[in-house]
N, C-alpha and C positions, 0 to 999 in steps of 0.2 A: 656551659658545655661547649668546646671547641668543636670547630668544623666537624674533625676527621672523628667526632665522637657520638655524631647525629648517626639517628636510622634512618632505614632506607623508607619509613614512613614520613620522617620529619623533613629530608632531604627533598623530599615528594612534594610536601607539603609548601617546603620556601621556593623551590621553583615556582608552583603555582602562583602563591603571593607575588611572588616579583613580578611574572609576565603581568598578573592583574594590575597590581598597582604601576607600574608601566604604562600601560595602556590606559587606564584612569587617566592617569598624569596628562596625558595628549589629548582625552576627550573632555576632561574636566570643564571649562570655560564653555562651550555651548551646551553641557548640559546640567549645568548649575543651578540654571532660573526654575527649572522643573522639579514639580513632585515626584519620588521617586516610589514606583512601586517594584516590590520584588516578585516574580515567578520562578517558581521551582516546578518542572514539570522531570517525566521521566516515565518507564515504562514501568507494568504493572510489577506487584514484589518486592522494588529497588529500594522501599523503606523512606519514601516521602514524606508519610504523615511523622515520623518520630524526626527527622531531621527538620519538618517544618514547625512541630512543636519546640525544641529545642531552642529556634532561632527566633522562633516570635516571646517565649520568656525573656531572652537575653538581651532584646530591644525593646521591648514594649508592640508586640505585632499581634494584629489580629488578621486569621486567616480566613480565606472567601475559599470556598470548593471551585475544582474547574472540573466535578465527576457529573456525566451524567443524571445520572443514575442515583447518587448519592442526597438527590433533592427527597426521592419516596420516603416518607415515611413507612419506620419496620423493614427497608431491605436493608438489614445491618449486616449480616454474616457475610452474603453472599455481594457485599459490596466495599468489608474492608472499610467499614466507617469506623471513624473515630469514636473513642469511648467516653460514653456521657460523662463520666470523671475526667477527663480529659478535655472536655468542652467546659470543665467548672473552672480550669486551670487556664484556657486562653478561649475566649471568642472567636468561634464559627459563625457564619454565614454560607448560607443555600446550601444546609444540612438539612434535612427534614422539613422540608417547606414544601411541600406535593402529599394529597394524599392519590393512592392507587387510581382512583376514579377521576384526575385531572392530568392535564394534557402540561406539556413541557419543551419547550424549543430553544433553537438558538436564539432569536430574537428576545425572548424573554430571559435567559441567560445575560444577554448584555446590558440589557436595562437593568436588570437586579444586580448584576455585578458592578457596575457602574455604580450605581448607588450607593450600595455599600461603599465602595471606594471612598466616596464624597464623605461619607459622616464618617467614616472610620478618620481619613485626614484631618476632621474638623472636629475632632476627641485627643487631637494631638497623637497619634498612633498611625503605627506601619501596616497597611497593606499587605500580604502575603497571601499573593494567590495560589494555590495547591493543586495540581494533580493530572491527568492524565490524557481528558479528553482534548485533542488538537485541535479540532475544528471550535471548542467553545473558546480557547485560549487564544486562538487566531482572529475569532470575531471580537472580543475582549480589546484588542490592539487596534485594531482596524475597522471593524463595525461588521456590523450582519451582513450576510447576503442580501438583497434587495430582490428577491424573488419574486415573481406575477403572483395576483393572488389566486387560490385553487378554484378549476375549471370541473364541476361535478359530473359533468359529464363523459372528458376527458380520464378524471380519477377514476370514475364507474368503469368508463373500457379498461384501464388497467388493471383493477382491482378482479374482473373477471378474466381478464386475461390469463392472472395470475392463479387463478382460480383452478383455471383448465390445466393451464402449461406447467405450474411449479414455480417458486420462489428462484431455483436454479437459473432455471430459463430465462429469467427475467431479469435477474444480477448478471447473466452475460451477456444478456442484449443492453441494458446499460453501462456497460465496460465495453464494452464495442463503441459506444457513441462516445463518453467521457470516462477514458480511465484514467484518471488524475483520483474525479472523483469519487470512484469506484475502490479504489485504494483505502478513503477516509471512512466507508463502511464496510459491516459484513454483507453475508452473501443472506444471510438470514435477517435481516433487517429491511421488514417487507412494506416499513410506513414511509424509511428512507428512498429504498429501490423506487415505487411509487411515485413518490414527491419529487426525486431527481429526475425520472422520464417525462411526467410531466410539465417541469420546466424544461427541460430540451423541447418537450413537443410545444412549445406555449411561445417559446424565445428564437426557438433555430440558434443558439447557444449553447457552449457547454457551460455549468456551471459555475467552472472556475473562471469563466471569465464574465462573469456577472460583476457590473459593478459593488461597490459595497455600499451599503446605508449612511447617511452621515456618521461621522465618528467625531468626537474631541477629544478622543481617549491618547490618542498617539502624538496629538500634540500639545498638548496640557501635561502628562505624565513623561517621566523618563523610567522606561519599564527594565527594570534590570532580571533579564530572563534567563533561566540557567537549566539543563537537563544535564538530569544526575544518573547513571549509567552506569550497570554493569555489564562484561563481557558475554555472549550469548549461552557459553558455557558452564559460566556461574549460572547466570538470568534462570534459566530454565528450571534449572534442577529447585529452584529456592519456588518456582513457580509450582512448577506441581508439588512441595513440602506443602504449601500455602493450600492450595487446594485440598488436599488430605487432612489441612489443620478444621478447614472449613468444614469439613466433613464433618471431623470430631469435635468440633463446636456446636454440631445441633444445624447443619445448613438445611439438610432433606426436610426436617422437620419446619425450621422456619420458610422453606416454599410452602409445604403443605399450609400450611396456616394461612400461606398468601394468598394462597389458590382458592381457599373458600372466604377470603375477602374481596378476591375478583382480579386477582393478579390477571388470568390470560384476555381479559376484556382489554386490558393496557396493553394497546399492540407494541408499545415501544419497551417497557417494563418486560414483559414477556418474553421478548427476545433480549434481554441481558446476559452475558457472560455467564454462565451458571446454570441460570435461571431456567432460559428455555433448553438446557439438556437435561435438567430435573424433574419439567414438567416431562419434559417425554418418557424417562423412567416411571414416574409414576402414574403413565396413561400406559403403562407397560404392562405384563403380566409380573412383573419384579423381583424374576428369578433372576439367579447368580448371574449367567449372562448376562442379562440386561440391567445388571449392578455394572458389570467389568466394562458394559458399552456405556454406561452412562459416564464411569469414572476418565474413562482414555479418550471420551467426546468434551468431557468437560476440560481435562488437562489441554487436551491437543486445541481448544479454540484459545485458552487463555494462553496459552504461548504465541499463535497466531496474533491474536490482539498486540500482545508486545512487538512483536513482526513489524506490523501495522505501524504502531507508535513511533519507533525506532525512524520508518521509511517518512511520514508527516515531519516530522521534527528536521531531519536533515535539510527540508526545504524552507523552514525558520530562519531567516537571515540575522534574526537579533539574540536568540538562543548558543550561548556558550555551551560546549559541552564540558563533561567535568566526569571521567571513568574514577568509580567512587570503592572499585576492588581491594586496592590498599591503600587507602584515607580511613582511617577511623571518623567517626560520628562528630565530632569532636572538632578534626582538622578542616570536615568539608563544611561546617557551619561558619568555623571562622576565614575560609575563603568567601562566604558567601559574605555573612556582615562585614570584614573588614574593604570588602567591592561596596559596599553598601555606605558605609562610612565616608571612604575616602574619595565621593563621589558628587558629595557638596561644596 
């Protein structure tokens, strides 16, 4: 096929290639000696898991989750996990490795991700860490936070504080001290609010400038990091289809289910995307109103969350971005492995 006979997809497409392999070409030589892992991050909807499954058949990749959330066992709807048939076809890691009744951190995110990493390498196979959460994917690179450890008397005053005043209250009195990372949660995320005042009140620091935990992750790997991105106008609207699909998949009902498992006991569980606008419908009277508050609460934070996403990432210095509106499935895999390739 001559030049003038390409589409405006494929046109799309060699550009890309070129700038990459370009830029490869110049960084090749210092980063040779290094194992290469791949990250695909992006916001919520963009179709992560089918372009990360795609790319880890067509190399031999086994992929590690970078979703909170996605560690609980049975939060599958409302979390957009991948399908057990789909875990027979390429190896997952930190899928379903939490039950409801255990507790879950970044720290332990690095350690287990980590690991994996290591045996996955030592099976002769690619790495391909998956998904959305920044903060896990930033510590993944660089190592944990190094936080003091929790002061119970200090957590008790806050914990009643929040008690009296509201969640609200409490998310703007810690965006007043550090909004950086005020940004990296919600405002209903009342274990983080908590734990990040805490360390302010423990450090006379803000968060983000805590050092981090030893790492060897950044210097032993050469992390090929990409966020894959649609424009805010597509984003949304694919966002709330998603949510409606979730619906009609059974999501109401797999909370309920949760909930007499012990879902709101898991203060971090609990307030998941979904989850905790679910629970408040069904501590509702669960008339039509408060179906249509529950629906336009649940669409309107998941768009937020992407919000969210979008604004972390930008601050990623190693993250390429890659607008994946007109690439088919197809082209934006083979931008990703042929950077992957020609990078040895």
């Amino acid at each position: 096929m001559g030049s003038s006979e390409l589409t405006c997809e494929d046109k799309e497409l060699q550009v890309l290639l070129t700038h990459f392999t370009l830029t490869q070409k110049q960084n090749l030589e210092p980063r040779s000696k290094k194992k290469k892992i791949i990250i695909i991050a992006g916001p919520t909807a963009v179709g992560k898991t089918q372009l990360s499954l795609r790319i880890a058949k067509a190399i031999g990749g086994e992929i590690i989750s970078a979703d909170s959330m996605q560690v609980y066992r049975s939060m599958d709807i409302g979390t957009s996990k991948v399908s057990a048939k789909e875990r027979e076809q390429v190896q997952h890691h930190l899928i379903d490795s939490r039950d409801l009744d255990e507790s879950f951190n970044v720290a332990e995110y690095y350690c287990e991700a980590s690991q994996a990493i290591k045996e996955i390498l030592d099976r002769g196979a690619v790495p391909i860490v998956v998904g959305g959460t920044g903060f896990y994917i930033h510590s993944l690179i660089y190592g944990p936070p190094s936080g003091p450890p929790s002061d119970p008397k200090l957590r008790q005053m806050f914990e009643d504080e929040m008690a009296s005043k509201g969640t609200q209250i409490m998310y703007e009195k810690l965006k007043d001290l550090d909004p950086d990372y005020a940004l990296t949660i919600t405002q209903n995320d009342r274990h983080k609010i908590i734990r990040g005042l805490e360390i302010l009140f423990i450090t006379r620091k803000k968060i983000s400038e805590l050092p981090v935990a030893s790492s060897e992750n950044r210097e032993n790997y050469d992390f090929r990091c990409w966020f894959v991105y649609l424009p805010k106008e597509v984003l949304y609207p694919r966002i709330e289809m998603r949510c409606d699909q979730m619906i009609a998949e059974g999501f109401v009902e797999e909370v309920k289910r949760l909930e007499k498992e012990g879902l709101s006991k898991n203060s971090i569980a609990s307030q998941a995307i979904g989850y905790r606008q679910c629970l408040t419908y069904l501590n509702s009277p669960q008339n039509q109103e408060d179906w249509d508050q529950f629906i336009d609460a649940f669409k309107q934070a998941s768009r937020r969350y992407a919000k969210r996403q979008f604004t972390w990432f930008r601050k990623e210095p190693l993250f390429r971005w890659l607008n994946i509106e007109k690439i088919s499935l197809e082209h934006v895999s083979e931008v990703i492995i042929q950077d992957y390739e020609l990078s040895f």
